[in-house]
ZATORDREN-270330 format. One record per residue (C-alpha): residue in one letter; z negated, y, x. Coordinates in steps of 0.05 Angstrom, whole numbers, padded with zeros to 5 digits, always signed. Layout:
N
AZYX
...
***
This chain:
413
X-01632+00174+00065
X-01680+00225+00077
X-01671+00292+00120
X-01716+00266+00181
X-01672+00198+00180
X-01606+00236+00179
X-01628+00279+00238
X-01648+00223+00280
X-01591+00178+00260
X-01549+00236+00286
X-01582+00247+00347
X-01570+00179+00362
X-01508+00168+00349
X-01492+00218+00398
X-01461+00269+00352
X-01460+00351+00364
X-01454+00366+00288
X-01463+00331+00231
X-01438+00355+00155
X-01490+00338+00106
X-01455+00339+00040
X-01488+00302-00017
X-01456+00302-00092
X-01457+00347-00133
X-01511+00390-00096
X-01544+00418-00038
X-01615+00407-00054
X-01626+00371+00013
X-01590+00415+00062
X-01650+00466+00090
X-01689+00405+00111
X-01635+00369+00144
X-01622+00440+00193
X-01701+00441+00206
X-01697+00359+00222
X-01633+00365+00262
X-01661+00430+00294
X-01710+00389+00328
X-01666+00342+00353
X-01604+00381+00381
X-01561+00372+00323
X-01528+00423+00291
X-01506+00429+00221
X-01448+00445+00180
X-01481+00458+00103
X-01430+00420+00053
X-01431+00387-00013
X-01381+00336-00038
X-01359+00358-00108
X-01326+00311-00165
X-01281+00345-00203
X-01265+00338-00280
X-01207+00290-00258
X-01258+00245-00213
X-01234+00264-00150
X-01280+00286-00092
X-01266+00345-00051
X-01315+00363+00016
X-01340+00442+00009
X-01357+00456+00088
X-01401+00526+00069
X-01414+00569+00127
X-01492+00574+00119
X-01548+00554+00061
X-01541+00614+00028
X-01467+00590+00008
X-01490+00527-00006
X-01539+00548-00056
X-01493+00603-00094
X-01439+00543-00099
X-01492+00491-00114
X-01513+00544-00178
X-01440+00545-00198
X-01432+00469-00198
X-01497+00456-00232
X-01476+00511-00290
X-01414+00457-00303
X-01450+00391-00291
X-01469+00360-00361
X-01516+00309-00370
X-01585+00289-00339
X-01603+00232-00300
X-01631+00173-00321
X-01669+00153-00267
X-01678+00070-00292
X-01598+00073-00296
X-01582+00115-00236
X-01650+00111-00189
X-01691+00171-00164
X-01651+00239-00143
X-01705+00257-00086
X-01719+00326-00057
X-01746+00320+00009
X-01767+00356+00062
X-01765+00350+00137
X-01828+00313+00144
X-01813+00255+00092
X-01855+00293+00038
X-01825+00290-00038
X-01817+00354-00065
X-01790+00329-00122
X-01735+00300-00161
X-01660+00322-00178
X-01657+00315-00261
X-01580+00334-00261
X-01531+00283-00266
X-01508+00282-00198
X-01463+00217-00194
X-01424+00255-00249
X-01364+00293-00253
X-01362+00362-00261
X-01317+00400-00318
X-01285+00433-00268
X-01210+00421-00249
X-01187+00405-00174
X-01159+00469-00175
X-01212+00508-00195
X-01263+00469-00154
X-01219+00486-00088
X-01218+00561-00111
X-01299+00561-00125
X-01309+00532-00050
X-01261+00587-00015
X-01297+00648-00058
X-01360+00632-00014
X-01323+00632+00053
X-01313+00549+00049
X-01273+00500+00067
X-01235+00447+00024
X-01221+00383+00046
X-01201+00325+00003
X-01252+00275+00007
X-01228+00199+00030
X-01160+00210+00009
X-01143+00138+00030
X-01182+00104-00026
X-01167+00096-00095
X-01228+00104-00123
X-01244+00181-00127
X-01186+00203-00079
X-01138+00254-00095
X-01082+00207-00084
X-01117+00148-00122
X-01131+00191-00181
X-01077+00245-00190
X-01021+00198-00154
X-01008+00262-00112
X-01031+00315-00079
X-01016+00377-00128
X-00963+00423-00097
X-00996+00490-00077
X-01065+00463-00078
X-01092+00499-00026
X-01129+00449+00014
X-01156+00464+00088
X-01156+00396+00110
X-01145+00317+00084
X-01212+00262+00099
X-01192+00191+00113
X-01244+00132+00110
X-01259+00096+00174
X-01222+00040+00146
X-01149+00087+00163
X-01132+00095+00237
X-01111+00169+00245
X-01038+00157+00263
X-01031+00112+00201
X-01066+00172+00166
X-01009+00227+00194
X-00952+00180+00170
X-00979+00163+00096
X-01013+00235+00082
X-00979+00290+00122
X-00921+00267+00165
X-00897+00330+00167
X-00962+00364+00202
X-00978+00389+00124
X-01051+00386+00136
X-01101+00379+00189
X-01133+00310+00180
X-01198+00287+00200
X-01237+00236+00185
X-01323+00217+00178
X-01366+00159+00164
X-01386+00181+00097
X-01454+00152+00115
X-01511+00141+00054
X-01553+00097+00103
X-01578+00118+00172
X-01540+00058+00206
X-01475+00083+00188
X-01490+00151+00214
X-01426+00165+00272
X-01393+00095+00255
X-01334+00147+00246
X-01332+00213+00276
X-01275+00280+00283
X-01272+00307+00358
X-01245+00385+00356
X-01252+00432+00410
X-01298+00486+00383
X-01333+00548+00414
X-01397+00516+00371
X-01396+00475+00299
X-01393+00523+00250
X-01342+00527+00189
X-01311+00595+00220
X-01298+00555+00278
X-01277+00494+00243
X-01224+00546+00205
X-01194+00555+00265
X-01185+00497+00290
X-01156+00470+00229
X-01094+00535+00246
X-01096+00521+00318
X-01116+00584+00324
X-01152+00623+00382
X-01161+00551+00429
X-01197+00519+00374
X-01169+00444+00359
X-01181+00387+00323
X-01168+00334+00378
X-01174+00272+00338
X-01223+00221+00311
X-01244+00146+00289
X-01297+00093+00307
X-01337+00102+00368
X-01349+00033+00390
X-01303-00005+00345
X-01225+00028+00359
X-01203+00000+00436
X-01183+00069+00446
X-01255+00098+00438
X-01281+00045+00482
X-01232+00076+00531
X-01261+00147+00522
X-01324+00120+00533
X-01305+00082+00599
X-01271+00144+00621
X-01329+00194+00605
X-01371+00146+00644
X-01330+00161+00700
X-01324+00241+00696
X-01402+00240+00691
X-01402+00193+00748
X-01361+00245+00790
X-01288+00225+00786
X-01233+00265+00793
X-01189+00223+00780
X-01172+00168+00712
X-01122+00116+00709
X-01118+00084+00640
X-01070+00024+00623
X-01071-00009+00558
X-01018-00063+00575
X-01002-00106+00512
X-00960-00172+00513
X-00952-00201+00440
X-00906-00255+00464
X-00966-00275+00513
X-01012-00259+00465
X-01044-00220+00514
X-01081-00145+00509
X-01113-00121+00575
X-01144-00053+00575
X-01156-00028+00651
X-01195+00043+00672
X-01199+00061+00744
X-01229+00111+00782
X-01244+00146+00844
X-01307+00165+00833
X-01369+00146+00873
X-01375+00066+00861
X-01426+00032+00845
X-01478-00020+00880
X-01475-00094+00856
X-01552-00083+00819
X-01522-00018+00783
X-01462-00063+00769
X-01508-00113+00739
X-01546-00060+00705
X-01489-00024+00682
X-01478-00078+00625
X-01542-00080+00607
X-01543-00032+00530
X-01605-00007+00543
X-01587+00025+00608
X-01547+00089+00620
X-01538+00141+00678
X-01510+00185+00625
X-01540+00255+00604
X-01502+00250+00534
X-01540+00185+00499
X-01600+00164+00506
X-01574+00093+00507
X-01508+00055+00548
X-01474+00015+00491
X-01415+00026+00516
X-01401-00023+00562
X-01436-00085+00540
X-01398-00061+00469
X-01323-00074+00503
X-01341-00137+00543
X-01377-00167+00469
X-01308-00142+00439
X-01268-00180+00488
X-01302-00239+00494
X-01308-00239+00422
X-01231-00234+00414
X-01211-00298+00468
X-01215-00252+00522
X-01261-00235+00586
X-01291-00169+00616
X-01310-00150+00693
X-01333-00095+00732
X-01310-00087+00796
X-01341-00030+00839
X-01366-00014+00911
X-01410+00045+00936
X-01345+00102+00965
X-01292+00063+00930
X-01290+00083+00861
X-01295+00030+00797
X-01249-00011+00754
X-01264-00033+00688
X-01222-00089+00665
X-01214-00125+00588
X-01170-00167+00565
X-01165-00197+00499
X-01119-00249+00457
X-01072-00207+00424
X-01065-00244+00356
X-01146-00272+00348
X-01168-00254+00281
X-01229-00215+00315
X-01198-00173+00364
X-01210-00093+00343
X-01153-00045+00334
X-01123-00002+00385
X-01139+00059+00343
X-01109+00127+00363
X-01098+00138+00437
X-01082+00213+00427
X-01148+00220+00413
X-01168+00197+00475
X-01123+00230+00520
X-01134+00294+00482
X-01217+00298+00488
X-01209+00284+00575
X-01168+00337+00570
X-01198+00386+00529
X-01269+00368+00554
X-01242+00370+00627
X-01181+00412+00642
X-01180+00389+00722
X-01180+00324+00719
X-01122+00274+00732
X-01109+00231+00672
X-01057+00178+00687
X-01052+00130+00637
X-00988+00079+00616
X-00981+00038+00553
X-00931-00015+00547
X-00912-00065+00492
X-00874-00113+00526
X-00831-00094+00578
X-00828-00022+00531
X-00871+00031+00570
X-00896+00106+00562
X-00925+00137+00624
X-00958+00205+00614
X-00990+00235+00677
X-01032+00304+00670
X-01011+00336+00724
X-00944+00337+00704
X-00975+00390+00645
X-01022+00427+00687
X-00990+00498+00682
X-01014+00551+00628
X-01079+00559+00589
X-01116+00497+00562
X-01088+00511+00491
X-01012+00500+00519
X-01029+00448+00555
X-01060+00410+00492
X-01007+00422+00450
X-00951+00398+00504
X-00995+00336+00515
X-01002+00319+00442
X-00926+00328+00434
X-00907+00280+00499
X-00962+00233+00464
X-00936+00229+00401
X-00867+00225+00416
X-00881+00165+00477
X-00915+00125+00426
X-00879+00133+00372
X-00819+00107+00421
X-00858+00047+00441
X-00876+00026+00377
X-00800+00025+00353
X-00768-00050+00355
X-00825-00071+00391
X-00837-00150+00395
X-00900-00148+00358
X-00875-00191+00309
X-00867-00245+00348
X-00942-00252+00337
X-00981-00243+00282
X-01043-00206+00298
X-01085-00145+00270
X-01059-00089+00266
X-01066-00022+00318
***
């Protein structure tokens, strides 16, 4: 994937920031900020290091000229050369598709550096260290060590977009040890944004990043997973539709029924409506109203989803009297996409719009957790975040206890 593909894979996607952190080196880096430059994209420098035991941690390096004193340190303890018949060409491009050249260190290789003292290497030029895809065997800490070593001073833990994030707090840090985040780890252009992290930054750089990974100063990491796959993105999506439309108000209910084998997902709003052609249009993917994408996938995503999964989808909407967005889906089909992390959602509408009235009810069977924003609407933003991520938590953690899901076998949320 070349600089010039990464940036416009990036700007389409929709993404503010991407991390462009190749292995072993950092080669690539300057071109992808001139690319991305030109697109609106901002990026975070990073390289993704294997260590001595085989296990990959993230750098996140707060400019190029970090990159390129860390990149120096890791080439000084990366033996071997490439063989490009055994390994294929190591290109150095720039940001108009030109070869430069070629990378002759062994890059897919592991360093002779320990975990420890690759961690320590990335925080002596002002990095951050985050354990790369710690839910996969295969080069995770986890998978390799069979732990993460006590007093490893990690900033942050990865997970693959195959891990929802709540499944990710339980296994990896039930106890709030680490921030956790998770990314696509994309090495084509077409997986560019399949997963993404949302935070609540002043802009994407690692300073910032560092404190949102303490909470510190407003700064947040509000969630993540896969835009257009996880039900509960498909809900952000609906919902942002709606704020950009002009609502004031959201109501969100993600009603499920395993004993009916039913899932319905229902957004409302009171925002302006919409005329029966905009309606129509509305579905079309190639359409948007919104300022964000230069595309509406959105919509015609959630009704393929449903219909995909047993279900149906509708629009129901009139010029003055607001819209509702309705999908239901059979709650056991083989097909039907995972609920993903609803904190996320709840957490970017508020954090991307402190005024506006977020009413949203989950139930799982005749179990149900209400949460209503304006029930948390005193103090700063900051509070109100945290108080809203504690209600969520503990409302679906609640709901999910002795629930009937097992009365049908379906895939898992």
């Amino acid at each position: 994937m070349h600089p010039a593909a990464l940036a416009e894979a990036a700007a389409f996607a929709g993404v503010d920031a991407v991390a462009v952190c190749d292995h072993n080196s950092a080669e690539n880096v300057g071109a992808v900020e001139r690319a991305a430059a030109a697109k609106g994209v901002a990026v975070v420098p990073g390289m993704e290091i294997t260590s001595a035991e085989e296990v990959h941690i993230v750098g996140l390096l707060p400019d190029l000229e970090s990159a390129l004193a860390l990149q120096a340190k890791i080439y000084r303890h990366l033996p071997g050369r490439n063989d490009e018949k055994a390994f294929g060409m190591q290109v150095i491009a720039n940001e108009f598709e030109e070869v430069l050249g070629f990378n002759e260190h062994l890059l897919s290789g592991a360093t002779t550096l320990s975990v420890e003292a690759v961690v320590d290497a990335i925080h002596r030029v002002d990095g951050l260290a985050v354990a790369s895809h710690v839910d996969r065997e295969g080069f995770g800490i986890i998978g390799q060590l069979g732990m993460i070593p006590p007093g490893l001073p990690l900033d942050a833990l990865e997970v693959s977009r195959r891990t929802s994030l709540p499944a990710a707090r339980a296994a990896y840090a039930p106890r709030g040890e680490f921030p956790i985040v998770c990314a696509s780890d994309a090495h084509e252009p077409k997986d560019v944004g399949k997963a993404a992290t949302f935070a609540l930054l002043g802009r994407p750089t690692v300073p910032e990043l560092r404190r949102a990974f303490a909470e510190r100063d407003g700064r947040f990491i509000l969630g993540g997973g896969r835009p257009m796959e996880d039900l509960a993105l498909h809900i952000l999506d609906i919902a942002e539709n709606s704020i950009e439309a002009g609502a004031g108000a959201v109501e969100i209910d993600l009603l499920e029924d395993p004993a009916a084998d039913s899932l319905v997902i229902e957004v409302r709003d009171d925002g302006p409506g919409m005329s029966p052609d905009l309606v129509a249009q509305a579905q079309d993917p190639f359409f948007t109203t919104r300022t964000t994408r230069k595309v509406g996938m959105g919509l015609s995503l959630l009704a393929e989803a449903a219909r995909t999964a047993g279900g149906e989808f509708a629009i129901d909407s009139k010029p003055g009297h607001g819209t509702r967005v309705r999908a239901s889906f059979r709650h056991s089909h083989i097909d039907r996409a995972p609920v993903g992390d609803i904190e996320t959602t709840l957490m970017v509408l508020m954090a991307g719009n402190a005024d506006l009235n977020i009413r949203f009810r989950h139930s799982i069977g005749s179990k149900v957790f209400a949460l209503d924003s304006r029930e948390i609407s005193a103090g700063d933003l900051p509070s109100r975040l945290t108080r809203m991520r504690e209600l969520i938590r503990r409302g679906e953690e609640e709901l999910q206890v002795q629930s009937p899901r097992s009365k049908v076998q379906g895939p898992k949320s």
